[in-house]
C-alpha positions in Angstrom: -16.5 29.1 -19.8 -15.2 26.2 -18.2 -13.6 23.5 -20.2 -16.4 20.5 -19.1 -18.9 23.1 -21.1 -16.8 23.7 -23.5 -16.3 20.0 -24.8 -20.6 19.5 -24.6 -20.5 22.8 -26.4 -18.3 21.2 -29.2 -19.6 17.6 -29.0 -23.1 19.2 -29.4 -22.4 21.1 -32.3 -20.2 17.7 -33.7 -23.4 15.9 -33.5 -26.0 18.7 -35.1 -23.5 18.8 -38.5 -23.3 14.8 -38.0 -27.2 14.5 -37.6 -27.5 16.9 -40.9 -25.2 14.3 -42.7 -26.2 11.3 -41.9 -30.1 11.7 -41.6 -30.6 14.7 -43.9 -28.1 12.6 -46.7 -28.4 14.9 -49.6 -31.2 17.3 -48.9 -28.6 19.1 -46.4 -25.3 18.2 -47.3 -24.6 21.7 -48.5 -25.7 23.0 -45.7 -23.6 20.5 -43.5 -20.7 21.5 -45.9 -21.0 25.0 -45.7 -21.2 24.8 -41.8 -18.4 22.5 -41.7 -16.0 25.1 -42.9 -17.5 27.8 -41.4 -16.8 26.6 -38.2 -13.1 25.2 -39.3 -12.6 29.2 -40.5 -14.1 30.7 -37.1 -11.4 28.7 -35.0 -8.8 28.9 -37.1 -9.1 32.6 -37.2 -10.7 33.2 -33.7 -9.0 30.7 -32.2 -5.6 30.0 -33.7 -6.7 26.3 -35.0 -4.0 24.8 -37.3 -5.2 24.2 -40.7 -2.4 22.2 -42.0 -2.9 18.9 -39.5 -6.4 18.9 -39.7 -6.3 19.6 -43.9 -4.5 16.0 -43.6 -6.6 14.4 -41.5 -9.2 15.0 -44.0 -7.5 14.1 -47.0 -6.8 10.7 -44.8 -10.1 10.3 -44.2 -11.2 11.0 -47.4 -9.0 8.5 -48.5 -9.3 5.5 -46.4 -13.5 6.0 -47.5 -12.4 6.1 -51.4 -10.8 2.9 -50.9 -13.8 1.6 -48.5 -15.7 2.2 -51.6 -13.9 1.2 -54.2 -13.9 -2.6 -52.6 -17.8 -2.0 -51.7 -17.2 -2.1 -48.2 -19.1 1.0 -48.2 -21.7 1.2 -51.3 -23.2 5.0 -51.4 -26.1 5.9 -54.1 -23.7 8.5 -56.0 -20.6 6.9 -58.0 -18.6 9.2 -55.6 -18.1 10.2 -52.2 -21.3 11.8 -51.2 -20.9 15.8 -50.2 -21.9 15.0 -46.7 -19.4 12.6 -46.6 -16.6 15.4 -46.9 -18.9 17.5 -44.5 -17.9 14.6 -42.2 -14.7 14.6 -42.3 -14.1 18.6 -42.1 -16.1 18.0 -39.3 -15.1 15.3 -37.4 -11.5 16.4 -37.8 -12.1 19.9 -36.6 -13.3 17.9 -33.1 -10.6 15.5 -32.9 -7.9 18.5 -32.9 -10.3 19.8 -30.0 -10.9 16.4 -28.5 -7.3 15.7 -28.4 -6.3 18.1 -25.6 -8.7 15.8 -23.6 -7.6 12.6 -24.8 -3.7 12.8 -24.1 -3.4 12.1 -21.1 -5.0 8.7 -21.0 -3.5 5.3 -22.1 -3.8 5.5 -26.3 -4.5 1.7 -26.6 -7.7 2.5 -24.8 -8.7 6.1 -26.6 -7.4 3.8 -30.0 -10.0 1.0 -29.0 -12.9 3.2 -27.6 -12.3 5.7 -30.9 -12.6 2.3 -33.0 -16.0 1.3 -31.9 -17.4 4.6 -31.8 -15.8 4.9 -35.7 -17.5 1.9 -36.3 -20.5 2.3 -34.5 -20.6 5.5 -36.4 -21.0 3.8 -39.2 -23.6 1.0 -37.9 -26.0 3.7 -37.7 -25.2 5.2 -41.4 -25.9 1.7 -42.1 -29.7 1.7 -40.5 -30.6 5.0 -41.3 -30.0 4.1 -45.0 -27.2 6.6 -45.8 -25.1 3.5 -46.7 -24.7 0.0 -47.3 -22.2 -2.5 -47.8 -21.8 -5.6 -50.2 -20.3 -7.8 -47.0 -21.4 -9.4 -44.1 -22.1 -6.9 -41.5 -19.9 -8.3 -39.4 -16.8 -8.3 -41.2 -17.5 -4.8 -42.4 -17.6 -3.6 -38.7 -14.6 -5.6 -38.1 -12.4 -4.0 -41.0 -13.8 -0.3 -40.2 -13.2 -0.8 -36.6 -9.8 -1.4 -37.2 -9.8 1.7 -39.8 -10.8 3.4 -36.9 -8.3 2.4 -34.1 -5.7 3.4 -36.3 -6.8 6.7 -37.5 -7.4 7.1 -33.8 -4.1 6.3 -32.4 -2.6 8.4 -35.4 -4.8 12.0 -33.7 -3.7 11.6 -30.2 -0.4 10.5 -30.9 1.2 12.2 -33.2 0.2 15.8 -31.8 2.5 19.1 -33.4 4.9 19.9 -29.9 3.9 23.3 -31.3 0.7 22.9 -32.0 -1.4 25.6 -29.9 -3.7 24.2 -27.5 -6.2 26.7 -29.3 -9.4 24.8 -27.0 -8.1 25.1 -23.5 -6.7 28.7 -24.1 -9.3 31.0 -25.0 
């Protein structure tokens, strides 16, 4: 399978588990969850994916959303992180570590600032399709998680592992 297929291949199934999230909220988050590390487990084990970069990619995701939350930036109807929340971030950084390999070689201030607005527009539609709300101007929240976002961005494509296997363009 060539590689172009390959990436719609992965960006499909990035989207079905995102889809299941965000517009099934709760009545599918354990299934988003459970498919979210299926998947992680098939290419790690199929495939060779590193779990230790992508294990802290989540717990930085994870972590950057606690703090969105605890300053109400993002207001969910549970007093935690929702479970298809963290089926979002397994997920999401299971497809950066493949997206990656396709990202290098272009300038990172523009993958940074592309990967900000689709964070952030990410989010715009969590926000109309009621899976979350916010206690500030929409504006400013866009504004604060776009810049979440060109960070956490910047941090995937350039800080990859020199020994990191290219585990997507190999098999």
């Amino acid at each position: 399978m060539s590689s172009g297929w390959k990436l719609v291949l992965v960006s499909s199934w990035f989207q079905v588990v995102w889809l299941l999230s965000v517009v099934g909220q709760t009545r599918f988050q354990w299934l988003a969850l459970i498919l979210s590390i299926v998947t992680i487990l098939v290419s790690h084990r199929i495939l060779g994916l590193r779990l230790k970069s992508l294990v802290l990619l989540v717990i930085l995701g994870i972590a950057i959303d606690s703090l969105n939350t605890f300053a109400n930036l993002l207001v969910f109807d549970t007093d935690v992180l929702p479970v298809w929340l963290v089926a979002l971030w397994l997920i999401f950084s299971w497809y950066a570590f493949y997206l990656k390999t396709f990202l290098i070689p272009y300038p990172i201030l523009l993958v940074s600032v592309v990967g900000g607005l689709g964070g952030a527009m990410s989010y715009l539609a969590g926000f109309k399709l009621g899976a979350v709300s916010t206690q500030y101007p929409m504006l400013v929240t866009l504004g604060v998680l776009f810049i979440e976002w060109v960070l956490i961005v910047f941090l995937i494509v350039r800080y990859p592992r020199p020994n990191e296997r290219s585990w997507t363009h190999e098999t």
